[in-house]
C-alpha positions in Angstrom: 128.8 77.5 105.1 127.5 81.5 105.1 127.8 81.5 101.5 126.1 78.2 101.2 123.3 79.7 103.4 123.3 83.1 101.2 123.1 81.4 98.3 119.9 79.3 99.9 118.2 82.3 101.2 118.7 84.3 98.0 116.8 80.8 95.8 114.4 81.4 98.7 113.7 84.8 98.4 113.3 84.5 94.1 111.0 81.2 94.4 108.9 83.6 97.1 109.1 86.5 94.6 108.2 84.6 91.6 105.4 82.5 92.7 103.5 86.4 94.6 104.6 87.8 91.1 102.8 85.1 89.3 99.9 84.9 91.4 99.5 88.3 91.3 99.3 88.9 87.6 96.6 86.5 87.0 94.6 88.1 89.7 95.3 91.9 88.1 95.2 90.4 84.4 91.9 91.4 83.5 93.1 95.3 84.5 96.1 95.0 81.9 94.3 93.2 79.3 91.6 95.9 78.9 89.2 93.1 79.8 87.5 94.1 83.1 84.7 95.7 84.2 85.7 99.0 85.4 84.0 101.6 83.9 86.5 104.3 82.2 85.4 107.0 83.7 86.2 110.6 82.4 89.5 112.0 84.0 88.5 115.4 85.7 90.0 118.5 86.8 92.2 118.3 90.3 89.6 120.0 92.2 86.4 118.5 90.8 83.6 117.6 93.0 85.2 119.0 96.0 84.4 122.2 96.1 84.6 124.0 99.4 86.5 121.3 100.9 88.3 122.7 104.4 92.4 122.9 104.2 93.0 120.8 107.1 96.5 122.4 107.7 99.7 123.0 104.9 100.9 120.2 103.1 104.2 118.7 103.5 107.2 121.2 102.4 108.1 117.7 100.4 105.4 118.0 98.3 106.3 118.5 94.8 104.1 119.6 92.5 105.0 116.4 89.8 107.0 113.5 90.3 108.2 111.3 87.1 105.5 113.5 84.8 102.5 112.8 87.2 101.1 115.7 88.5 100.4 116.4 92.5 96.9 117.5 92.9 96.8 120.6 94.3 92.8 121.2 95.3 91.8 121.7 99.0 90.6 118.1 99.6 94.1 116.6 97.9 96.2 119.2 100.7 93.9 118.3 103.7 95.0 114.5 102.9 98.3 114.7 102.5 98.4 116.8 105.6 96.7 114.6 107.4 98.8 111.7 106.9 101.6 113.6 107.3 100.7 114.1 110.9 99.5 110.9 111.5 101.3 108.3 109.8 105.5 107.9 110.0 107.4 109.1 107.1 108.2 105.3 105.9 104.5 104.7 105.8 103.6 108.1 104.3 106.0 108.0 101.6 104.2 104.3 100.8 101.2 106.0 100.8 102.0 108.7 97.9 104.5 106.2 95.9 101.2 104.3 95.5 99.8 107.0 93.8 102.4 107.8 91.5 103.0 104.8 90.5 99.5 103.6 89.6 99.1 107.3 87.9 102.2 106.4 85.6 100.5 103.0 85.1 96.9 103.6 83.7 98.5 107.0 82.0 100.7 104.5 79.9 97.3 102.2 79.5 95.5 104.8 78.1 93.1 104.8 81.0 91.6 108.0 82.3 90.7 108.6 86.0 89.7 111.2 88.5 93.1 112.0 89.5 91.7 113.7 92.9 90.2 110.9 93.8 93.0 108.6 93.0 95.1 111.0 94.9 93.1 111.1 98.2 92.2 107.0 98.2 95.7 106.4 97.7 97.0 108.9 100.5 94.8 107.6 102.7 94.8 103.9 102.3 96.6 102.6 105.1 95.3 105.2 107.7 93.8 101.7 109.1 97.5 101.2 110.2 98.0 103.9 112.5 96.6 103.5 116.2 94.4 107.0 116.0 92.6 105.5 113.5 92.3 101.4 114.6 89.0 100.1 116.0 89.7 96.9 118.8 88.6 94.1 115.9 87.8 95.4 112.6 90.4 94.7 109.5 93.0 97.5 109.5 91.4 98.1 105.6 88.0 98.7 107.3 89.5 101.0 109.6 91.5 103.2 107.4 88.0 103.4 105.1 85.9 104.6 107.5 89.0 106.7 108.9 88.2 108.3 105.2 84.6 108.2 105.1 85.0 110.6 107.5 87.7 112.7 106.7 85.9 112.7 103.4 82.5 114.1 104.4 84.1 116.4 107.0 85.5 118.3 103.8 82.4 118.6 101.8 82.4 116.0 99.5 79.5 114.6 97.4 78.6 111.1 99.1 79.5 109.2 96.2 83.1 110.6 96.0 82.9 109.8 99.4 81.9 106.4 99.2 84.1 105.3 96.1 87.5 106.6 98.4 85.5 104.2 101.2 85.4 101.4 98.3 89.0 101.5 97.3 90.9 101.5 101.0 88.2 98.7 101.5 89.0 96.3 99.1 92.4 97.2 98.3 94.2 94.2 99.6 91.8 92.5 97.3 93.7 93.0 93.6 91.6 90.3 91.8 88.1 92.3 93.2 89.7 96.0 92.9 90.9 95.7 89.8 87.2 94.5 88.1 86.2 98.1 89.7 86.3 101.9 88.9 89.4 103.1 88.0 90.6 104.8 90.9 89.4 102.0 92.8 91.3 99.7 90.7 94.7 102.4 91.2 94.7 102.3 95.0 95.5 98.5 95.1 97.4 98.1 92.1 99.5 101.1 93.3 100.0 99.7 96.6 100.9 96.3 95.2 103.1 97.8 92.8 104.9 99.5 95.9 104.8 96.7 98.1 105.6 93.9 95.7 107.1 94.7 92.4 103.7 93.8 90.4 103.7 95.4 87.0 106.9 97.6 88.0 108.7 96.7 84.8 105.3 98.4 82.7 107.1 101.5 84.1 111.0 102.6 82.9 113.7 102.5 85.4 114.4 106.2 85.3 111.0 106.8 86.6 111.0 104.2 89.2 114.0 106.5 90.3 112.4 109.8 90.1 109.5 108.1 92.5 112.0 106.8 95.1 114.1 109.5 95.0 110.7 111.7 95.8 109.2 109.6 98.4 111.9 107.2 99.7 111.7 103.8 100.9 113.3 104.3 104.2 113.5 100.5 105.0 109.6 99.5 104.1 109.9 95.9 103.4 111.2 95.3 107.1 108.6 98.1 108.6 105.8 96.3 106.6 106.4 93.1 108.1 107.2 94.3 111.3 103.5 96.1 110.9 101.4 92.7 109.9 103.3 91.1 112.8 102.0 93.7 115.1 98.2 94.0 114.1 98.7 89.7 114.4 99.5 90.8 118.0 97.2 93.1 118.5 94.1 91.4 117.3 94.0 88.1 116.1 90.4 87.9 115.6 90.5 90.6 112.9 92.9 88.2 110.5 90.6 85.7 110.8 91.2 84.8 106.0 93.5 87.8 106.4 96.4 87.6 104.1 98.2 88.8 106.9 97.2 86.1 109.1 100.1 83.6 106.9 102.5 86.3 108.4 101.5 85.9 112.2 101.9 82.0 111.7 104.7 82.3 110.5 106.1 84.6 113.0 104.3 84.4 116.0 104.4 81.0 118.1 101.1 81.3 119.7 99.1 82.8 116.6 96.1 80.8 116.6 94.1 82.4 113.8 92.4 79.0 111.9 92.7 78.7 108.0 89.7 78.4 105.7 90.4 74.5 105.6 90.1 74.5 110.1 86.4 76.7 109.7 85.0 73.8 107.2 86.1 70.5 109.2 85.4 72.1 112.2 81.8 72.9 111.3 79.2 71.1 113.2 78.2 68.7 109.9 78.7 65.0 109.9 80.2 65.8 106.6 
């Protein structure tokens, strides 16, 4: 019987994987195919456009300077994030946060795509700051949260509003892979990175020896069950913000009394006759 039941939950567990995989790479085709609309914007130096940025305190001592050939950034805006996220966010979630980077980087380096690579660096760091309670609002999306989390953190070290805004843009719509990947690059990296991460998507663009070298750098420390474990608690915590959340499916599923209503409730429970 067990192995009847492992054998049912392991079919499970591919169908699951196969059909997010497969919905996922028509919604982040346009990004591999060269066909979207991002703009391939000129890759510049580690510290560009962030000039006099304040050191917010001294990086993790597990900060290495490259991991799998993609370089750290080292400027004073790329240290203040990773410190800050250090303190904030747990090591599982932190470790999420810079794998996202690297792996994107590794990504569009193999495309051929250049990128702002301090940029990529910070949005990526920071992406999920949404996720940690010194940084959650009592009904905004936990996306919303973490980007105006950055918006600030951003202008508080002195950088140009429109390197402020795209970091804002990419923890935004980052959930959003079919939206973020039509974008600027290092808009596009944040989400592809974290779905990389998160789901497999695009993993086997990279080679297994540097999949490795990122894990090895930032481990995983048991994500997929702190992930879930994390959608089931902002389900908890406010319902009304995952109102056509993806993460509202998980509350439904896992939560008895989750009442959040799908888009198909909102239209036949609109006040037309038809």
């Amino acid at each position: 019987m067990s192995k009847q039941l492992d054998s049912m939950q392991l079919t499970r567990r591919c169908a699951i994987q196969s059909g997010v995989h497969a919905l996922l790479a028509v919604t982040a085709s346009p990004l591999l195919t060269g066909c979207s609309g991002m703009s391939n914007a000129k890759a510049q130096g580690a510290g560009a456009g962030a000039a006099g940025a304040a050191d917010s305190g001294t990086p993790p001592a597990s900060l290495p300077k490259a991991v799998a050939g993609v370089d750290i950034p080292d400027s004073a805006l790329a240290r203040a994030a990773a410190s800050l996220v250090s303190r904030a966010a747990p090591e599982q979630l932190y470790n999420h946060c810079l794998r996202t980077y690297v792996f994107s980087a590794l990504l569009f380096d193999k495309l051929g795509r250049s990128f702002d690579r301090e940029l990529a660096f910070v949005g990526a760091a920071l992406h999920d700051l949404g996720l940690i309670d010194e940084f959650m609002s009592p009904a905004e999306r936990f996306e919303l949260d973490g980007a105006d989390a950055a918006l600030k953190f951003m202008k508080d070290n002195g950088a140009s509003d429109s390197r402020a805004e795209l970091v804002w843009d990419a923890i935004a719509l980052h959930t959003n892979v079919s939206i973020a990947a039509r974008k600027a690059p290092e808009i596009a990296m944040v989400s592809l990175g974290a779905v990389m991460d998160a789901a497999g998507l695009n993993l086997d663009q990279i080679s297994p020896e540097a999949v490795e070298a990122v894990i090895a750098a930032f481990p995983r420390l048991g994500f997929k069950a702190a992930a879930v474990q994390t959608m089931v608690g902002l389900c908890e915590k406010k319902p009304q913000a995952q109102l056509l959340h993806p993460f509202a499916d998980v509350g439904r599923r896992h939560l008895p009394s989750f009442a959040s209503p799908t888009i198909e409730d909102l239209i036949l429970g609109s006040p037309f006759s038809e």
